[in-house]
N, CA, C and O atoms as CSV, one atom per row, in Angstrom:
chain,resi,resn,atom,element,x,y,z
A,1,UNK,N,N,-10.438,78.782,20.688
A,1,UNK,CA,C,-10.233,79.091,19.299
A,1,UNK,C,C,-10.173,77.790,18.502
A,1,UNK,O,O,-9.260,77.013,18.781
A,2,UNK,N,N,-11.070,77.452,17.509
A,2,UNK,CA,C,-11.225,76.507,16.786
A,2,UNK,C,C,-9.753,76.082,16.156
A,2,UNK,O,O,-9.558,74.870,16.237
A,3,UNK,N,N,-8.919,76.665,15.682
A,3,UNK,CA,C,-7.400,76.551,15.182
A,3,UNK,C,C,-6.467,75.780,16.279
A,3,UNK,O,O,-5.421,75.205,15.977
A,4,UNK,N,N,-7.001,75.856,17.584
A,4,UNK,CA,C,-6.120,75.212,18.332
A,4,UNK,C,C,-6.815,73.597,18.276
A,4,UNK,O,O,-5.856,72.853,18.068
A,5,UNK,N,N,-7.654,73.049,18.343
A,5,UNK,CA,C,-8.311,72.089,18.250
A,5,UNK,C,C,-7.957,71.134,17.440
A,5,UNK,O,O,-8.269,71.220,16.253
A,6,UNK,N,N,-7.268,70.083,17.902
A,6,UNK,CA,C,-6.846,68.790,17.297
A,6,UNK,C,C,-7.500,68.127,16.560
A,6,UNK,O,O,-8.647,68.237,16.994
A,7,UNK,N,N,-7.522,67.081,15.147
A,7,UNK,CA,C,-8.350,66.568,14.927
A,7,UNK,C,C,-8.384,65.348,15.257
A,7,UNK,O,O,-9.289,64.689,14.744
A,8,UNK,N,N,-7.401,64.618,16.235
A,8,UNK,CA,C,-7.509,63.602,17.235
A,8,UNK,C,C,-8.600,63.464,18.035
A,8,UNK,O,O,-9.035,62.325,18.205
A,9,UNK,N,N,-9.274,64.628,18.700
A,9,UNK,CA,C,-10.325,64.624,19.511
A,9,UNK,C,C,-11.665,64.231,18.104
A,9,UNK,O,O,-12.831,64.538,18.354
A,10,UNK,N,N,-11.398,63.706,17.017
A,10,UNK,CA,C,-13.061,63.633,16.089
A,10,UNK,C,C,-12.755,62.575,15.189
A,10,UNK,O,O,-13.643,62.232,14.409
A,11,UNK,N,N,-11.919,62.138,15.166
A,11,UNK,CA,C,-10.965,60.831,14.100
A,11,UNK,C,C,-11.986,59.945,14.862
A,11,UNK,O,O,-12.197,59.916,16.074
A,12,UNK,N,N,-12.659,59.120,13.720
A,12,UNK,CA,C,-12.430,57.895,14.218
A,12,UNK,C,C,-11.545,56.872,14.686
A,12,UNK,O,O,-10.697,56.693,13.812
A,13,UNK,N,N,-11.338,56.049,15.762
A,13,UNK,CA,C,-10.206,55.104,15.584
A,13,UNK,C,C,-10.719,53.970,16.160
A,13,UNK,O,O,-10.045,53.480,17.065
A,14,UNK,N,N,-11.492,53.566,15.931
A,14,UNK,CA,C,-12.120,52.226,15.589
A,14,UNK,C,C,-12.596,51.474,13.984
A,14,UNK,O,O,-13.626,50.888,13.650
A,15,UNK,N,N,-11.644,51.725,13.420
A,15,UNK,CA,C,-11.232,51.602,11.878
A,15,UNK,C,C,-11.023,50.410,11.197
A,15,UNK,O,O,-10.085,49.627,11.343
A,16,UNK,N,N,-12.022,50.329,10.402
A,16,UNK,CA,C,-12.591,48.673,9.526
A,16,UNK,C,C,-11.335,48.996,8.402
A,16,UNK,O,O,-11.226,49.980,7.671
A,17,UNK,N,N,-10.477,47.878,8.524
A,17,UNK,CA,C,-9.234,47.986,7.442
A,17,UNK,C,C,-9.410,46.797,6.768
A,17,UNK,O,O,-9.850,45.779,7.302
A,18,UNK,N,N,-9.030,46.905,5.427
A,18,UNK,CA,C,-8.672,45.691,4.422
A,18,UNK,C,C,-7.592,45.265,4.196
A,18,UNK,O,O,-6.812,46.214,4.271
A,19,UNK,N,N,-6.981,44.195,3.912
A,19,UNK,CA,C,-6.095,43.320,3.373
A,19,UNK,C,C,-5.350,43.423,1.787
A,19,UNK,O,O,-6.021,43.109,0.804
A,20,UNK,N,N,-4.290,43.767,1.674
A,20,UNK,CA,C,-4.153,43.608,-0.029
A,20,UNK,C,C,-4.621,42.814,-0.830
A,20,UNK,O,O,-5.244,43.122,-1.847
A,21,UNK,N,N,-4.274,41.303,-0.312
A,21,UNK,CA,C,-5.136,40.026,-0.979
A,21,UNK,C,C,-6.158,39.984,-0.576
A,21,UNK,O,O,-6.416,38.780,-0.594
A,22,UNK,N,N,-7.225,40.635,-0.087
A,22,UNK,CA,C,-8.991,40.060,-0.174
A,22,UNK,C,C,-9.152,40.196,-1.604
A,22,UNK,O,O,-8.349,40.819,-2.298
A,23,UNK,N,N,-10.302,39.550,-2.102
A,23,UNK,CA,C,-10.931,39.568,-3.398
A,23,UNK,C,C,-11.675,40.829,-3.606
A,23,UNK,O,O,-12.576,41.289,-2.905
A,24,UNK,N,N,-11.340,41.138,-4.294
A,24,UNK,CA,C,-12.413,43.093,-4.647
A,24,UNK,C,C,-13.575,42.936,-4.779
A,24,UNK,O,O,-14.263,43.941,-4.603
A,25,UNK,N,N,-14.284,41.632,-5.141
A,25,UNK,CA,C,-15.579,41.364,-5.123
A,25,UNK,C,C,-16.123,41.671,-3.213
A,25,UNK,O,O,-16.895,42.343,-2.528
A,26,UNK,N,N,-15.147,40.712,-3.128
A,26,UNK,CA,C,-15.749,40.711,-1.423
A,26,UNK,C,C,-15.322,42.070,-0.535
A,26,UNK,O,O,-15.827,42.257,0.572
A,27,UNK,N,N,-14.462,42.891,-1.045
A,27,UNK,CA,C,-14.023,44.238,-0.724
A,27,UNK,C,C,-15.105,44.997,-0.653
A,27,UNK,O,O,-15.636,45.488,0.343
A,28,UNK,N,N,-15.468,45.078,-2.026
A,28,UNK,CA,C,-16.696,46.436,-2.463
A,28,UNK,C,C,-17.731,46.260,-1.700
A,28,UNK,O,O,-18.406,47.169,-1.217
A,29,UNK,N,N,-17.979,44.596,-1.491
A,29,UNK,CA,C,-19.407,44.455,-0.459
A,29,UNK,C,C,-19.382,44.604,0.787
A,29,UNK,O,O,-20.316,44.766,1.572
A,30,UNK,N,N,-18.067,44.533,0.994
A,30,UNK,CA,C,-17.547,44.681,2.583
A,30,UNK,C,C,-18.026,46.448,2.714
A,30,UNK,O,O,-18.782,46.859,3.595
A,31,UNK,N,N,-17.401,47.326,1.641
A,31,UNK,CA,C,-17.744,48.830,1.706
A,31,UNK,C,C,-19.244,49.377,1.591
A,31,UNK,O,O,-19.609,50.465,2.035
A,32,UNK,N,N,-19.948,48.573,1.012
A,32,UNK,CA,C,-21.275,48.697,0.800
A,32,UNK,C,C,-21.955,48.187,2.536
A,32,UNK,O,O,-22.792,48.918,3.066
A,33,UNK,N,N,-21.635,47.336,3.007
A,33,UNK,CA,C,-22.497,46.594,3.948
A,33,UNK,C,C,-21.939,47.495,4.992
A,33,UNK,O,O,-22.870,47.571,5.793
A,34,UNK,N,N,-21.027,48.174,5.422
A,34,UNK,CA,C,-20.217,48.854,6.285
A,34,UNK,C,C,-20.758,50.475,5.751
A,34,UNK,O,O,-20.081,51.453,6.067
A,35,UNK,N,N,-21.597,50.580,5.206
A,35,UNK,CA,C,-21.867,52.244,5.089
A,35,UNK,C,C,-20.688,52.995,4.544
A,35,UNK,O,O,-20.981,54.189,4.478
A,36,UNK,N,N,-19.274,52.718,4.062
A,36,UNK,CA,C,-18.655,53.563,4.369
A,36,UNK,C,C,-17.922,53.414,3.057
A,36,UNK,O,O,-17.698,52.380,2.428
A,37,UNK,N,N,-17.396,55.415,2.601
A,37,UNK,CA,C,-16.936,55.370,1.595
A,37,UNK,C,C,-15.685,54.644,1.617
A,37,UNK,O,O,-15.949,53.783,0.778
A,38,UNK,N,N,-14.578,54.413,1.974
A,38,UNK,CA,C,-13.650,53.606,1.942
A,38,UNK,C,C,-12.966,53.640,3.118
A,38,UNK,O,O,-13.065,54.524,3.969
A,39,UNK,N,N,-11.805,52.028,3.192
A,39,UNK,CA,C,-10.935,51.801,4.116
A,39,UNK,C,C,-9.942,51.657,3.728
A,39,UNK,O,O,-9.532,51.310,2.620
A,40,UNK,N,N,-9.439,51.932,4.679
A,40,UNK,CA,C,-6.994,51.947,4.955
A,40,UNK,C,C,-7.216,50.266,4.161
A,40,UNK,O,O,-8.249,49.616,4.002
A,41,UNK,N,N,-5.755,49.944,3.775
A,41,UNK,CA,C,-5.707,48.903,3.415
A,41,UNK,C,C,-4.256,48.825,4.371
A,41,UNK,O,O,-3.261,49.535,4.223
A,42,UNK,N,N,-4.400,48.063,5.085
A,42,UNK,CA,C,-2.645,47.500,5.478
A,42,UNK,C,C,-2.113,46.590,5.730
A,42,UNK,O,O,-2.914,45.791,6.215
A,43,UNK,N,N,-0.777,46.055,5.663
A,43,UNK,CA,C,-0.044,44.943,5.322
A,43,UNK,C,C,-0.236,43.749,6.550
A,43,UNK,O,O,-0.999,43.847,7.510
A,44,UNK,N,N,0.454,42.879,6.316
A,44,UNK,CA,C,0.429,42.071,7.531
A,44,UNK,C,C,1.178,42.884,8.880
A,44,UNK,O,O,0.648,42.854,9.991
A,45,UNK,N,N,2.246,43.479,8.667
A,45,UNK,CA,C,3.141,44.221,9.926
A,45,UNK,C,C,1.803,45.380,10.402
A,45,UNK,O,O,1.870,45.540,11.621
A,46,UNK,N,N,0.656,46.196,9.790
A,46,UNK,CA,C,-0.267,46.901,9.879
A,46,UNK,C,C,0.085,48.060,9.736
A,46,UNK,O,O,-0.197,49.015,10.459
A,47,UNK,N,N,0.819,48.037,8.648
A,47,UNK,CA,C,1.318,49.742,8.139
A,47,UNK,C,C,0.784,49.750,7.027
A,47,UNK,O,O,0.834,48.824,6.218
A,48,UNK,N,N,0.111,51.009,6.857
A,48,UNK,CA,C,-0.862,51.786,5.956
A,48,UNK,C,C,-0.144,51.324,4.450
A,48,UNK,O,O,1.052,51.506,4.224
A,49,UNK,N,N,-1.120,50.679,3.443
A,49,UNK,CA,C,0.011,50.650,2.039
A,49,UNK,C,C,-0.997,51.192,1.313
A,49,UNK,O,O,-0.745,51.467,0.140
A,50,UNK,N,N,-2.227,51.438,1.796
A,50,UNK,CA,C,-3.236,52.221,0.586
A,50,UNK,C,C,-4.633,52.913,1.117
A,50,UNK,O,O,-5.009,53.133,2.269
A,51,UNK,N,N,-5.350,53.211,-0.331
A,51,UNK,CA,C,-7.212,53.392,0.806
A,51,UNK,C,C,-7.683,52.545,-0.487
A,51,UNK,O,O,-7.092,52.502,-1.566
A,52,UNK,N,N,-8.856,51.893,-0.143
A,52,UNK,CA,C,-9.662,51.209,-1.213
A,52,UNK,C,C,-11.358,52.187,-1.253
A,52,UNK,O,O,-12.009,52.108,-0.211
A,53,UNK,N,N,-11.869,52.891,-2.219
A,53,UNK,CA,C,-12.517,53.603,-1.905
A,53,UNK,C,C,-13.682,52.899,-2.988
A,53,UNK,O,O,-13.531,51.951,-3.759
A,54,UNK,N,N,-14.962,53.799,-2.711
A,54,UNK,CA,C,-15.789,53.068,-3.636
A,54,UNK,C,C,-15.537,53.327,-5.176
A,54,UNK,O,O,-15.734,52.682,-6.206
A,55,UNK,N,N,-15.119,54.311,-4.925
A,55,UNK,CA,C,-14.809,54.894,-6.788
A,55,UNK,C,C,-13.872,54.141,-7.228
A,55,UNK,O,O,-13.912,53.851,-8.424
A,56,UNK,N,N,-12.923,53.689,-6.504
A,56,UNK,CA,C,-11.609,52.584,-6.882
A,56,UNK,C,C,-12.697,50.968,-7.332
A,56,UNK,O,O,-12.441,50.231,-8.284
A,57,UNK,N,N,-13.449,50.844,-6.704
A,57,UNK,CA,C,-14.345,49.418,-6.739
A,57,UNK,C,C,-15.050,49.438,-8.434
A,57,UNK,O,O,-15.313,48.474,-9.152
A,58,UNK,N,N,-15.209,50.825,-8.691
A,58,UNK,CA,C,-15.722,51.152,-9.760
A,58,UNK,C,C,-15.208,50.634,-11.196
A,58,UNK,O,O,-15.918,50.501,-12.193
A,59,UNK,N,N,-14.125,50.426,-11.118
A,59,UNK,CA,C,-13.003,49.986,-12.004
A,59,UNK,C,C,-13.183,48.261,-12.070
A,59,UNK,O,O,-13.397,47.643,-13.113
A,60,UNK,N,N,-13.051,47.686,-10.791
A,60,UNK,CA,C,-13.668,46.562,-11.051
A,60,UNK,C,C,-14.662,46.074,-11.297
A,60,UNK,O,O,-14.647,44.876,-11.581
A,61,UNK,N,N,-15.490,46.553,-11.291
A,61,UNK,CA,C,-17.111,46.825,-11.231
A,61,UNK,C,C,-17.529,46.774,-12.481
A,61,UNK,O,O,-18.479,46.146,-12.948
A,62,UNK,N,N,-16.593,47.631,-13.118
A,62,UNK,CA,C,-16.840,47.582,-14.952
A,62,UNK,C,C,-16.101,46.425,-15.927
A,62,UNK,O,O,-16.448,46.019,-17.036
A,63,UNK,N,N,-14.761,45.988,-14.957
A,63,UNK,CA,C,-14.512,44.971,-15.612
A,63,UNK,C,C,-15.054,43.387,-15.473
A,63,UNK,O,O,-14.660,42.371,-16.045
A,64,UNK,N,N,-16.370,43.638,-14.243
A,64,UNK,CA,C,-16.930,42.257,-14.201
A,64,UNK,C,C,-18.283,42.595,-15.007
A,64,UNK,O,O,-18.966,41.644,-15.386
A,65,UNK,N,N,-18.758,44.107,-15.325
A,65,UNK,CA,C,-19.196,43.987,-16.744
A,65,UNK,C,C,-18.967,43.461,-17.506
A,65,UNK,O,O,-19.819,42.731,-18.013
A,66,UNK,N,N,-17.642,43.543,-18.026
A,66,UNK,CA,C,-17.474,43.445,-19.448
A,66,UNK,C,C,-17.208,41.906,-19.181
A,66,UNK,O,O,-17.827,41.169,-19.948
A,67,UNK,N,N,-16.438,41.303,-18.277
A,67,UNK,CA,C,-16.233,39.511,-18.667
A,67,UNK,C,C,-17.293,38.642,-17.404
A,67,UNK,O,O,-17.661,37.468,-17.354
A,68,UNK,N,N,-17.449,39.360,-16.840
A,68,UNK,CA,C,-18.878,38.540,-16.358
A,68,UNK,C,C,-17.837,37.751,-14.592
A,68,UNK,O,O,-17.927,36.649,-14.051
A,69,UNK,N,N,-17.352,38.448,-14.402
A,69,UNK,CA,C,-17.056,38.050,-12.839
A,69,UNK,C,C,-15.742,38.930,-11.994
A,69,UNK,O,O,-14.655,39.001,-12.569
A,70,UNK,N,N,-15.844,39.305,-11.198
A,70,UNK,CA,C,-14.941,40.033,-10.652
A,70,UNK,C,C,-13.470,39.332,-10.492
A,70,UNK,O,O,-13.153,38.144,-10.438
A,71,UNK,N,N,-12.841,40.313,-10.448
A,71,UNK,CA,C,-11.367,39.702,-10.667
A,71,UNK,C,C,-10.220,40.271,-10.350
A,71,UNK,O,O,-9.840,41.143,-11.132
A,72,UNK,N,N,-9.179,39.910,-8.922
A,72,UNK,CA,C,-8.116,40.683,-8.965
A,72,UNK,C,C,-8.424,40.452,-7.449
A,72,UNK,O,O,-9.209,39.583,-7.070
A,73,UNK,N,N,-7.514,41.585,-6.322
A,73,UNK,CA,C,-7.717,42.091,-5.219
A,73,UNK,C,C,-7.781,43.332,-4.796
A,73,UNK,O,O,-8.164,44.245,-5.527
A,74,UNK,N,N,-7.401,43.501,-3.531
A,74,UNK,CA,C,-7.339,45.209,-3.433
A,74,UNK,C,C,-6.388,45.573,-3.826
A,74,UNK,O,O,-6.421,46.743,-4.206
A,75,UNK,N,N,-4.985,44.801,-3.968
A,75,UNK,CA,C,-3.672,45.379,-4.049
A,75,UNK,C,C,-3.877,46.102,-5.490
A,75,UNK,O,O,-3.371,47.171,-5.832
A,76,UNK,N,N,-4.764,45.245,-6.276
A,76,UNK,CA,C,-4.690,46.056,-8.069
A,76,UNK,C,C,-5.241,47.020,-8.162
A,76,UNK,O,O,-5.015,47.784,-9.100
A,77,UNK,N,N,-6.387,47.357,-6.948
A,77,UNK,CA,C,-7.504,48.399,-7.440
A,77,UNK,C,C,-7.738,49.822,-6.028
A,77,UNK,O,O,-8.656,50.641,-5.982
A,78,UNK,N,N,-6.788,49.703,-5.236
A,78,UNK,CA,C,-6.413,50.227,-4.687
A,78,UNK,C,C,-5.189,51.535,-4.934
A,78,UNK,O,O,-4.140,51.532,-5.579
A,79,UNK,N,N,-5.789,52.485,-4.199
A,79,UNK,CA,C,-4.994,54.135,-4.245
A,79,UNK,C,C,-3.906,53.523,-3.544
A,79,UNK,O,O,-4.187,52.836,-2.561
A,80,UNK,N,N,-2.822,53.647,-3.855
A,80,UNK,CA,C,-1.549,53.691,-3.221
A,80,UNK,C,C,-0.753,55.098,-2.680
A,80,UNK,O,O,-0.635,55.999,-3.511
A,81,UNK,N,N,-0.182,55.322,-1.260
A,81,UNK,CA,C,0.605,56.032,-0.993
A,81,UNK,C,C,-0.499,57.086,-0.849
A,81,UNK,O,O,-0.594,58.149,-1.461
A,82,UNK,N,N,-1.265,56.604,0.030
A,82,UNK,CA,C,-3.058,57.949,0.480
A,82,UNK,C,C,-2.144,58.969,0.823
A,82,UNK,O,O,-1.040,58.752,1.323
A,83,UNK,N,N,-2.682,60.269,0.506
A,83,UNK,CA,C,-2.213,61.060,1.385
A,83,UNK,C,C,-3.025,60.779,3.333
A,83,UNK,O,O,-3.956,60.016,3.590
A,84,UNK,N,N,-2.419,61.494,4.145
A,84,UNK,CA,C,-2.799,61.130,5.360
A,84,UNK,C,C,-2.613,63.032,6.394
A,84,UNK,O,O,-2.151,64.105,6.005
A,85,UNK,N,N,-3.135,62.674,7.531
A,85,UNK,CA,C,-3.016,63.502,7.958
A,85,UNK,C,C,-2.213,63.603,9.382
A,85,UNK,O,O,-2.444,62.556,9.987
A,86,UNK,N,N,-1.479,64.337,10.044
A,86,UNK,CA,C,-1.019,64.103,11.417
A,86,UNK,C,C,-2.228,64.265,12.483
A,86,UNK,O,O,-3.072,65.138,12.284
A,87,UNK,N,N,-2.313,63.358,13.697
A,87,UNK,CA,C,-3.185,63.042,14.640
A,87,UNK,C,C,-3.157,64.816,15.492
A,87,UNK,O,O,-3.975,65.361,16.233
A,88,UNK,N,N,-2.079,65.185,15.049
A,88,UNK,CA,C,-1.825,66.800,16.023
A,88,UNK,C,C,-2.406,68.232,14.902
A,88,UNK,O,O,-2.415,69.447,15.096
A,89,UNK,N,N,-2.851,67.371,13.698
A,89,UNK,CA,C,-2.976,68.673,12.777
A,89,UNK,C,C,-4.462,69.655,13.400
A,89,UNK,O,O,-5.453,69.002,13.729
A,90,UNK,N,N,-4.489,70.712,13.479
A,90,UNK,CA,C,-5.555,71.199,13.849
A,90,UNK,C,C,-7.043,71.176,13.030
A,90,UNK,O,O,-7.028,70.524,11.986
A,91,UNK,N,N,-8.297,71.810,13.394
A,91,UNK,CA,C,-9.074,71.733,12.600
A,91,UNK,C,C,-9.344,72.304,11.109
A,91,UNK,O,O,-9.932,72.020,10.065
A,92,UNK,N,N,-8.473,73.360,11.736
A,92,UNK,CA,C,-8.815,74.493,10.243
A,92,UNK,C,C,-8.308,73.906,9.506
A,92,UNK,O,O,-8.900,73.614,8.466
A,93,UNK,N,N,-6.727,73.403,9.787
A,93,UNK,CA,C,-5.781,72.938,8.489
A,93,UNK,C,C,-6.484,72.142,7.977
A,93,UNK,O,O,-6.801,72.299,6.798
A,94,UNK,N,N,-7.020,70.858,8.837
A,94,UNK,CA,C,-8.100,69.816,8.013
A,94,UNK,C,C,-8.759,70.281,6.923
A,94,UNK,O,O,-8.720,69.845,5.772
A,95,UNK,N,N,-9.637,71.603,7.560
A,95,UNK,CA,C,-10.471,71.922,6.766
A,95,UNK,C,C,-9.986,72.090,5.006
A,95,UNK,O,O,-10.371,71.814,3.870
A,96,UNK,N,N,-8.762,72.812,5.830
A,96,UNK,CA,C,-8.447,73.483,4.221
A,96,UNK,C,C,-7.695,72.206,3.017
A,96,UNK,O,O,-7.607,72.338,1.796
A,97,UNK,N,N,-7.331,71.258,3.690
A,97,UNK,CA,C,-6.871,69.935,2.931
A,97,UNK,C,C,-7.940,69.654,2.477
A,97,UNK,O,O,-7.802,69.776,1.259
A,98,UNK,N,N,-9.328,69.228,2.773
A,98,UNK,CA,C,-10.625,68.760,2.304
A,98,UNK,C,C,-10.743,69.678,1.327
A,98,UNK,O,O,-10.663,69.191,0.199
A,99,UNK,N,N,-10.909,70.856,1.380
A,99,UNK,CA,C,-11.276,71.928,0.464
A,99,UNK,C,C,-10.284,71.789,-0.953
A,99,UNK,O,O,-10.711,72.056,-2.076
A,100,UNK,N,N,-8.887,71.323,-0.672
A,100,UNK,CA,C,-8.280,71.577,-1.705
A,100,UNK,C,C,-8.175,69.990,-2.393
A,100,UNK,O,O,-7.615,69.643,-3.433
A,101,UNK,N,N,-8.745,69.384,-1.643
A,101,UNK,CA,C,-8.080,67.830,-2.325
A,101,UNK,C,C,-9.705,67.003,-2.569
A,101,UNK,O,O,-10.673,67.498,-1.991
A,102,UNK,N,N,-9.864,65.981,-3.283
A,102,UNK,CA,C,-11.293,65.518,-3.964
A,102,UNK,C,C,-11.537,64.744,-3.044
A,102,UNK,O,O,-12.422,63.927,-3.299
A,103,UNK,N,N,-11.057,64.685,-2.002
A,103,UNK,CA,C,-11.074,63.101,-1.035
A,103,UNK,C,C,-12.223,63.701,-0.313
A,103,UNK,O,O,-12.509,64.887,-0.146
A,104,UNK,N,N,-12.997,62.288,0.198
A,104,UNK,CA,C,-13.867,62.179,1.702
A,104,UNK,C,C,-13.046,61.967,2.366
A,104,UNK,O,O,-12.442,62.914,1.861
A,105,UNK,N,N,-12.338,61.595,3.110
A,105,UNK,CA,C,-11.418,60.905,4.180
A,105,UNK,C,C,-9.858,60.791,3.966
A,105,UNK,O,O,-9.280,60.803,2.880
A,106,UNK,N,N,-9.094,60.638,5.658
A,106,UNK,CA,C,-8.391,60.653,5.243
A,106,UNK,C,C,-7.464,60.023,6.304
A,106,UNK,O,O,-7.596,60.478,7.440
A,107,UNK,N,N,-6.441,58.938,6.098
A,107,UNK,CA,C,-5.967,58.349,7.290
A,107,UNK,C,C,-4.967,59.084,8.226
A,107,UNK,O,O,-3.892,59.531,7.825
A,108,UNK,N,N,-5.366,59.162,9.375
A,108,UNK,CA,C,-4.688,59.434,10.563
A,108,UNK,C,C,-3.562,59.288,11.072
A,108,UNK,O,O,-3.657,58.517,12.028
A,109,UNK,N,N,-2.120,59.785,10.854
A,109,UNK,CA,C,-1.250,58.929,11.562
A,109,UNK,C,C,-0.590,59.603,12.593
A,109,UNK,O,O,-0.560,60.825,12.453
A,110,UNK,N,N,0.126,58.991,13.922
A,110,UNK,CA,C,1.001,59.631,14.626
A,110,UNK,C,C,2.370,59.013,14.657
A,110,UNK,O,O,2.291,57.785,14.682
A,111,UNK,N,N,3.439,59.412,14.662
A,111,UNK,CA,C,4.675,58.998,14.391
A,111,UNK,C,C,4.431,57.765,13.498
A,111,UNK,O,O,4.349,56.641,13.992
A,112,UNK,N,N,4.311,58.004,12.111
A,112,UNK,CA,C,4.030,56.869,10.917
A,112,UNK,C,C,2.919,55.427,11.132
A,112,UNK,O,O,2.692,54.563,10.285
A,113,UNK,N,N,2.423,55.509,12.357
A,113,UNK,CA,C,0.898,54.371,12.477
A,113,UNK,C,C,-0.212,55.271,12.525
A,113,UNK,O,O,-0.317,56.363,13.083
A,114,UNK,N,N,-1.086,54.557,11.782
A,114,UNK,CA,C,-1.998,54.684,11.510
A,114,UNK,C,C,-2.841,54.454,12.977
A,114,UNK,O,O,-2.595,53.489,13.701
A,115,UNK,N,N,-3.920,55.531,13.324
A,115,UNK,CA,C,-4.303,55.667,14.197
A,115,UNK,C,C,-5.973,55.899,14.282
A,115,UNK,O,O,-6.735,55.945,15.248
A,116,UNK,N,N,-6.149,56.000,13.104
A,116,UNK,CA,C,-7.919,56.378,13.040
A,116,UNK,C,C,-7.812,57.348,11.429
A,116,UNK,O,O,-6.856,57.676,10.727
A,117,UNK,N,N,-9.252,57.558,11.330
A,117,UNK,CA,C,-9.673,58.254,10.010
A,117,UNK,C,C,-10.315,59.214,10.449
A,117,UNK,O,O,-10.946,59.217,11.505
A,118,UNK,N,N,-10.192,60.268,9.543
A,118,UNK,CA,C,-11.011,61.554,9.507
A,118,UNK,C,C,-11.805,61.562,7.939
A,118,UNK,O,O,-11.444,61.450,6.768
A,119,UNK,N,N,-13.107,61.764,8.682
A,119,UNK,CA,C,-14.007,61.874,7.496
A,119,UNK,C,C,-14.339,63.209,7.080
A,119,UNK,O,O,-13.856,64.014,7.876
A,120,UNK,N,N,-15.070,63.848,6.003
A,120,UNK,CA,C,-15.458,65.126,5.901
A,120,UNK,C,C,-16.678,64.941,7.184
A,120,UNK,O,O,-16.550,65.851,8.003
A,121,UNK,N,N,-17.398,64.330,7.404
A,121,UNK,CA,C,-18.257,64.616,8.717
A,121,UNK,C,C,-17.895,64.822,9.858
A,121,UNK,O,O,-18.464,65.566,10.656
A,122,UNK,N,N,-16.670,64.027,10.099
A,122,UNK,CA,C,-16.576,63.994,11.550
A,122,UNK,C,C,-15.950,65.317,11.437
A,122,UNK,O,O,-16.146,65.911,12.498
A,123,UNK,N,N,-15.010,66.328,10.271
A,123,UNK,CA,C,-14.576,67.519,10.653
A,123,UNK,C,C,-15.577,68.053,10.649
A,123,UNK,O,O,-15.783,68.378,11.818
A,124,UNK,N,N,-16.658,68.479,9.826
A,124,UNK,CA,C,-17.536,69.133,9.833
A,124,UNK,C,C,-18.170,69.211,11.078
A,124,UNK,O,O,-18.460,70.366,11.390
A,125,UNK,N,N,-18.586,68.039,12.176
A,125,UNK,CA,C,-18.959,67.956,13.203
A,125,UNK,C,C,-18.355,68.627,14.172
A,125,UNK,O,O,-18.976,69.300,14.995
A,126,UNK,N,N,-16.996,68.488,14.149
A,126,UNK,CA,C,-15.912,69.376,14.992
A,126,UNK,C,C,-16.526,70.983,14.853
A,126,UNK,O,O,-16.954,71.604,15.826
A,127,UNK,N,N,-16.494,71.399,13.785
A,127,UNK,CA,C,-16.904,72.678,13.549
A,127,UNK,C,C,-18.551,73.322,14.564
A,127,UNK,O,O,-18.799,74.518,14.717
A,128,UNK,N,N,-19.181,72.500,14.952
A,128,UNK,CA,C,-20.487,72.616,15.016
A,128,UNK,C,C,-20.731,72.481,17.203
A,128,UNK,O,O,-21.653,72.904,17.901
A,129,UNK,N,N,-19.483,71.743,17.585
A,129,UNK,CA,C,-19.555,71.668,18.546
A,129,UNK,C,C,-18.889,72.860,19.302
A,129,UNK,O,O,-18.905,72.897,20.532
């Protein structure tokens, strides 16, 4: 039964994370060159403090429109306090969080670390196997 099915078994957890202080210039290209709509951002200890997504890059993006160079880090242009999901939540529930919330992705945790990401593909993939 698909409901019993973890979404631990489809998470990625080989997970490209960012830094609060990188430069958002070098962030967004990092997200662009990496295929991927966004990454966890976490601290030096490596606890989750945000997601940096491309739509967040967007914001900077317009303000190196307007003055002609990018400016700031992730800590400014970064979602704070992601929602996340438990490593034990099943598939359906996934499902129905995607359905109700605007996000692609979403970080993984088991007892408060961060453990991998769930994308809308990789659930969708779950579904198919």
């Amino acid at each position: 039964m698909k409901g019993q099915i973890s979404i631990a078994q489809f998470m990625v957890t080989d997970v490209r994370t960012l830094s609060p202080e990188i430069e958002i210039g070098f962030a967004a290209g990092f997200l662009m060159d990496e295929g991927i709509a966004g990454a966890p951002v976490v601290n030096g200890s490596g606890e989750l403090v945000g997601i940096l997504t491309k739509k967040d890059c967007f914001k900077a993006a317009l303000n190196a429109a307007y003055y002609g160079q990018w400016g700031g880090n992730v800590e400014r242009y970064m979602t704070r306090n992601p929602e996340t999901l438990d490593a034990a939540t099943d598939i359906v529930s996934a499902a129905e969080r995607f359905i109700a919330r605007p996000y692609r992705m979403f970080p993984v945790l088991d007892e408060e670390m961060m453990v991998g990401i769930l994308t809308r593909s990789d659930l969708l993939r779950s579904f198919l196997v």
